[in-house]
VOGU-655186 format. One record per residue: residue number from 1; residue in three letters; x, y, z of N, C-alpha, C, CB in turn. Coordinates in steps of 0.2 Angstrom, whole numbers, padded with zeros to 4 digits. Glycine has a CB too. Layout:
<rs>
   k   r   n.u   n.v   n.w  ca.u  ca.v  ca.w   c.u   c.v   c.w  cb.u  cb.v  cb.w
 NUM ALA     X     Y     Z     X     Y     Z     X     Y     Z     X     Y     Z
...
</rs>
This chain:
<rs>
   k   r   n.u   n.v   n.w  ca.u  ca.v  ca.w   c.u   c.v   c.w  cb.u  cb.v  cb.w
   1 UNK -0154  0244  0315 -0156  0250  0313 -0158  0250  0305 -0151  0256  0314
   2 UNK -0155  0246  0300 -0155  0248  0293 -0161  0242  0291 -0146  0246  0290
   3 UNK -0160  0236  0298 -0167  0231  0297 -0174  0236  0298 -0167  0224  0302
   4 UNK -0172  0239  0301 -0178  0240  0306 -0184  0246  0299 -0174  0246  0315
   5 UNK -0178  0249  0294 -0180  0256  0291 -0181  0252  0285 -0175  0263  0290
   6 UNK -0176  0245  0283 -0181  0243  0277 -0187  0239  0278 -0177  0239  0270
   7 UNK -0189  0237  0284 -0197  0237  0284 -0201  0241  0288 -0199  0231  0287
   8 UNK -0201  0247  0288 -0206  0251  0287 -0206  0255  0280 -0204  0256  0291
   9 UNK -0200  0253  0278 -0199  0255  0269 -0203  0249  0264 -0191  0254  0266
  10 UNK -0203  0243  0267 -0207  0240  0263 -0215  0241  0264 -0206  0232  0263
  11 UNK -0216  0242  0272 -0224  0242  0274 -0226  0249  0271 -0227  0241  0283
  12 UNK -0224  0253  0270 -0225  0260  0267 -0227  0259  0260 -0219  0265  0268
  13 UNK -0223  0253  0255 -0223  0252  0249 -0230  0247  0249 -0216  0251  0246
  14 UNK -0230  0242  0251 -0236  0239  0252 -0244  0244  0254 -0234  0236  0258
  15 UNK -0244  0247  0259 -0247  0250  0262 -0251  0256  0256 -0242  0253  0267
  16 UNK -0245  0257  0251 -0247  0261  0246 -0251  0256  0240 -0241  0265  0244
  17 UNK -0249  0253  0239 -0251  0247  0234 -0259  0248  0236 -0247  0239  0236
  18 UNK -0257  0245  0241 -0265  0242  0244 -0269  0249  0243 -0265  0239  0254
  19 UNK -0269  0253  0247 -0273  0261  0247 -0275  0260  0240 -0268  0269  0249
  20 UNK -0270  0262  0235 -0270  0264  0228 -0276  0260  0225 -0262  0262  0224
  21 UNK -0274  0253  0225 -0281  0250  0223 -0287  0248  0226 -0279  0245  0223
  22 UNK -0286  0250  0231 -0294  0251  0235 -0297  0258  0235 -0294  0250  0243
  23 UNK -0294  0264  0231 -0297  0270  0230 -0297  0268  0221 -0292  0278  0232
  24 UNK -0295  0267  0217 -0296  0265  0213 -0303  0259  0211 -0290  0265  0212
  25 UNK -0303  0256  0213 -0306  0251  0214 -0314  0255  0216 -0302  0247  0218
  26 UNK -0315  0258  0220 -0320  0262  0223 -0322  0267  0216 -0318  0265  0230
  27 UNK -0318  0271  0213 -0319  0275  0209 -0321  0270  0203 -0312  0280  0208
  28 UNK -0319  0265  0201 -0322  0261  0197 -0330  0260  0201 -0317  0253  0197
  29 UNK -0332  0257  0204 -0339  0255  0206 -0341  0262  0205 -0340  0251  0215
  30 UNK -0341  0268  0207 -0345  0274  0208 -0347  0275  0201 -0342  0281  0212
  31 UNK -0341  0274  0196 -0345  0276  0189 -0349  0269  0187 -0340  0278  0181
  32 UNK -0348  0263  0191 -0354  0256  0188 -0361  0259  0190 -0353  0246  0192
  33 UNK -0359  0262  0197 -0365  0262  0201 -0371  0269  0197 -0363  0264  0210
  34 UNK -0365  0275  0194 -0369  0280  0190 -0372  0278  0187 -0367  0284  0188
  35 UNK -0368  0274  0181 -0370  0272  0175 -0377  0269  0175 -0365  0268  0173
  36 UNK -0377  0266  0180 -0383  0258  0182 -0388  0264  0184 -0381  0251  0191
  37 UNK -0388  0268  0188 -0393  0274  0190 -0395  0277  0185 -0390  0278  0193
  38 UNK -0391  0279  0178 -0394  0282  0174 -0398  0276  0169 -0388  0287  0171
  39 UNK -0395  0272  0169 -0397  0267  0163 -0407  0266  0167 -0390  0256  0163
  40 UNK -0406  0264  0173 -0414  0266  0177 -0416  0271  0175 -0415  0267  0185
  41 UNK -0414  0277  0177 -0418  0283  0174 -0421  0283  0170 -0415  0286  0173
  42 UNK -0417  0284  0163 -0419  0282  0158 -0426  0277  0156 -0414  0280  0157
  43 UNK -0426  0270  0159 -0429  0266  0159 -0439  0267  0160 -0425  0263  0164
  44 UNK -0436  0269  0168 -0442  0276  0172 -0445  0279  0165 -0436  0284  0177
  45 UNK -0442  0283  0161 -0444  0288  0159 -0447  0286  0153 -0439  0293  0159
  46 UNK -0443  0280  0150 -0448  0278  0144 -0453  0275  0145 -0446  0276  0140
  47 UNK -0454  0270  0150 -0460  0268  0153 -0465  0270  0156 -0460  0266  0157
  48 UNK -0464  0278  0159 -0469  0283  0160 -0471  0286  0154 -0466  0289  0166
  49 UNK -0469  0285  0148 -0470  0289  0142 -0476  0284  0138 -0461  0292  0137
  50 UNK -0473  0277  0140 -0479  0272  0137 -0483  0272  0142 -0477  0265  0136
  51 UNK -0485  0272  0145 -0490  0275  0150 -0495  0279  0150 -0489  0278  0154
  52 UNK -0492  0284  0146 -0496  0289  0144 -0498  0287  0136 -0491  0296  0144
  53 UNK -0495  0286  0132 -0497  0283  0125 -0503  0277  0127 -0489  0279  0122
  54 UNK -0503  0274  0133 -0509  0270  0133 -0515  0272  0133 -0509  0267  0137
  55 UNK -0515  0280  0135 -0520  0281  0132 -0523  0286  0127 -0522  0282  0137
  56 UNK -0520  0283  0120 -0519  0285  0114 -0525  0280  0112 -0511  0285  0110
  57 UNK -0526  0275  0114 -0530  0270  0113 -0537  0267  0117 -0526  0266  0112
  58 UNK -0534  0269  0125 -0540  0268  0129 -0543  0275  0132 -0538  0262  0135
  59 UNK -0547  0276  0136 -0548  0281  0137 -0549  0279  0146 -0553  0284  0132
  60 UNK -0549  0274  0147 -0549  0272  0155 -0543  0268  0156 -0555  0268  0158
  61 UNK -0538  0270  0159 -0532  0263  0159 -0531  0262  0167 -0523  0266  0154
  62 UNK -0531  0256  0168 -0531  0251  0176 -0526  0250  0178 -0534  0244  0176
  63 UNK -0522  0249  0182 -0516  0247  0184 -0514  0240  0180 -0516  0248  0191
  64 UNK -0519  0237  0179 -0518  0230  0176 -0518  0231  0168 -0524  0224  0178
  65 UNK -0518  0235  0168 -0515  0238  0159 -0509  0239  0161 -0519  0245  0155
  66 UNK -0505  0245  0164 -0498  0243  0165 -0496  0239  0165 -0497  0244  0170
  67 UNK -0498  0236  0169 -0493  0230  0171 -0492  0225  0166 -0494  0226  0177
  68 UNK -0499  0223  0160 -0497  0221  0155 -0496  0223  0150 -0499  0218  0154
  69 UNK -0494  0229  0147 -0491  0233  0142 -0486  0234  0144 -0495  0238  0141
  70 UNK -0484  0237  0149 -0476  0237  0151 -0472  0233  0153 -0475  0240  0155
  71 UNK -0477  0225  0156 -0473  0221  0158 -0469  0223  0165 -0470  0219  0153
  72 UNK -0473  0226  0169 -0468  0229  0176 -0472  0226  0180 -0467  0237  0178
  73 UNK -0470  0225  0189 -0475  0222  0193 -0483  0226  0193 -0471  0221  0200
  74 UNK -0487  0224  0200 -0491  0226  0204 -0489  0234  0206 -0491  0222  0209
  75 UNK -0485  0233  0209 -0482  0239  0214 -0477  0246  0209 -0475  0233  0221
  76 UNK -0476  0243  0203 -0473  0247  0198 -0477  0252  0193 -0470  0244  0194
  77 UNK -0482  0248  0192 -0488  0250  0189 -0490  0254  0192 -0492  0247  0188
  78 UNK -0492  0253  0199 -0495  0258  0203 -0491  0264  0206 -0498  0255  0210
  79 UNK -0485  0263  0206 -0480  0269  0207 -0478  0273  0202 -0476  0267  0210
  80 UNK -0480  0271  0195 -0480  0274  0189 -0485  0278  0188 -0479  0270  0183
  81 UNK -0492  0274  0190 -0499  0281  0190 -0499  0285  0195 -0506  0278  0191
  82 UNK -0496  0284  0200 -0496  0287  0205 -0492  0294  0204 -0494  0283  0210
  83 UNK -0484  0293  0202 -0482  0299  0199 -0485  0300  0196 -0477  0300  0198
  84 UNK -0488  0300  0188 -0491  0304  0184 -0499  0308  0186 -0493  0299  0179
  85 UNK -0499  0305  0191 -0506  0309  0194 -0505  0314  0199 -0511  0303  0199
  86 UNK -0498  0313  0203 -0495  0318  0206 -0492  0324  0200 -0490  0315  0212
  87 UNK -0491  0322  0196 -0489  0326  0191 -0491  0330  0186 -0486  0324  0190
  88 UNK -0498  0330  0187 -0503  0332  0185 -0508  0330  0180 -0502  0336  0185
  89 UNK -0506  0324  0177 -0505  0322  0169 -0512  0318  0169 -0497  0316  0167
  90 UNK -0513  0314  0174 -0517  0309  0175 -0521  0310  0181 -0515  0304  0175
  91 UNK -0530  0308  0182 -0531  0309  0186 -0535  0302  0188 -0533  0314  0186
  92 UNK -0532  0303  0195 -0538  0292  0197 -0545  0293  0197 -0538  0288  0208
  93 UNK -0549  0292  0196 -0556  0290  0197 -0558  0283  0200 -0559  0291  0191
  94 UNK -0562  0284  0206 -0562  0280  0210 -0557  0280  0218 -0560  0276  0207
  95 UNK -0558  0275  0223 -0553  0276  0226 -0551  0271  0229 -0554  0279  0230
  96 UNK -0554  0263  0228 -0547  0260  0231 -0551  0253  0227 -0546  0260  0241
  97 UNK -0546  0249  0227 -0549  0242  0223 -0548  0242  0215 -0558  0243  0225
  98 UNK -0553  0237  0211 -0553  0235  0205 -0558  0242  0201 -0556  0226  0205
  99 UNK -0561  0246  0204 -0565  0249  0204 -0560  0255  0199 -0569  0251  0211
 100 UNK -0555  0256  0203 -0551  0265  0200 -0547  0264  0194 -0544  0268  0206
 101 UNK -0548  0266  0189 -0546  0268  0184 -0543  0277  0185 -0551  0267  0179
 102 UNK -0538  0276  0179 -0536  0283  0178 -0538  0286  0171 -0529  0283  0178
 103 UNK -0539  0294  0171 -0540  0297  0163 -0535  0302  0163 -0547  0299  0160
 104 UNK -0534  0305  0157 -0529  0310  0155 -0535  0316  0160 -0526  0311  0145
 105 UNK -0530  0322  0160 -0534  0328  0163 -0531  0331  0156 -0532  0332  0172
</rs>
């Protein structure tokens, strides 16, 4: 009987160990994972702002201006004009191809 109660007394103390550090451990990653989300955000938001500054200088800007002024891919570039055009800032001219450029509205 006395064996039997100090090992459920040890797996209880174990049992807790373990839990403890795997909720802790998880509460660690959720603030790396915010953090990393915000640090993107951020990122986002000053890259859409140079976007817009591009056309302080040009007055037609191409997705291949993006992508070399910001240094972001194909697919980043176009999903940065794309929001700004859904957001009212910019508009496409043109509709598909090397042809479409954007201008401020």
């Amino acid at each position: 009987m006395g064996l039997e109660i100090f090992l459920i007394l040890v797996a209880g103390i174990v049992f807790g160990i373990w839990a403890g550090r795997r909720v802790k451990g998880g509460a660690v990653l959720r603030v790396k994972e915010k953090s990393i989300i915000e640090k993107q955000a951020r990122e986002k938001s000053a890259n859409l702002e140079k976007v817009i500054r591009l056309f302080d200088t040009k007055k037609e800007v191409r997705n291949n201006d993006v992508e070399k002024e910001i240094k972001v891919s194909d697919a980043t570039a176009t999903r940065y004009l794309s929001e700004l055009e859904s957001s009212g800032k910019i508009k496409q001219v043109g509709d598909v191809g090397q042809g479409v450029y954007y201008v401020l509205k």
